[in-house]
C-alpha positions, 0 to 999 in steps of 0.5 A, spaced: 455 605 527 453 606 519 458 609 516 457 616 513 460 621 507 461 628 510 465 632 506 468 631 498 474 636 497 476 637 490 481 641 487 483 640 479 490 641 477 493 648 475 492 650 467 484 648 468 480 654 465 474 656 468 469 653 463 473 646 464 472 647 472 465 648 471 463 642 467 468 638 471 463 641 478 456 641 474 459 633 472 460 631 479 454 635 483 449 630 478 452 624 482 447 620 486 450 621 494 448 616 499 448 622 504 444 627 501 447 632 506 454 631 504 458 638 502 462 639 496 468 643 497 470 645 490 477 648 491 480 653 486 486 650 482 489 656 482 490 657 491 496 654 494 493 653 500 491 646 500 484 643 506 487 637 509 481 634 513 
């Protein structure tokens, strides 16, 4: 059984304004995936509620 990637979880750090958390994202979405069906999950630095896989 190959092994896939399924989920990438991203979450900066508080104090990253937005412009920062866009070219942070625009950045990371540019990368060749080995799974091009693979999800990124880009969390708002700002919440609490952090997703645990």
């Amino acid at each position: 059984m190959a092994l896939t990637l399924k989920k990438i979880i991203m979450q900066p750090g508080n104090g990253i304004d937005a412009s920062e958390n866009l070219r942070i994202l625009k950045e990371v979405i540019r990368f060749k995936r080995v799974s091009p069906h693979a999800e990124i999950i880009y969390l708002n630095p700002n919440d609490d509620d952090e997703m645990f896989v």
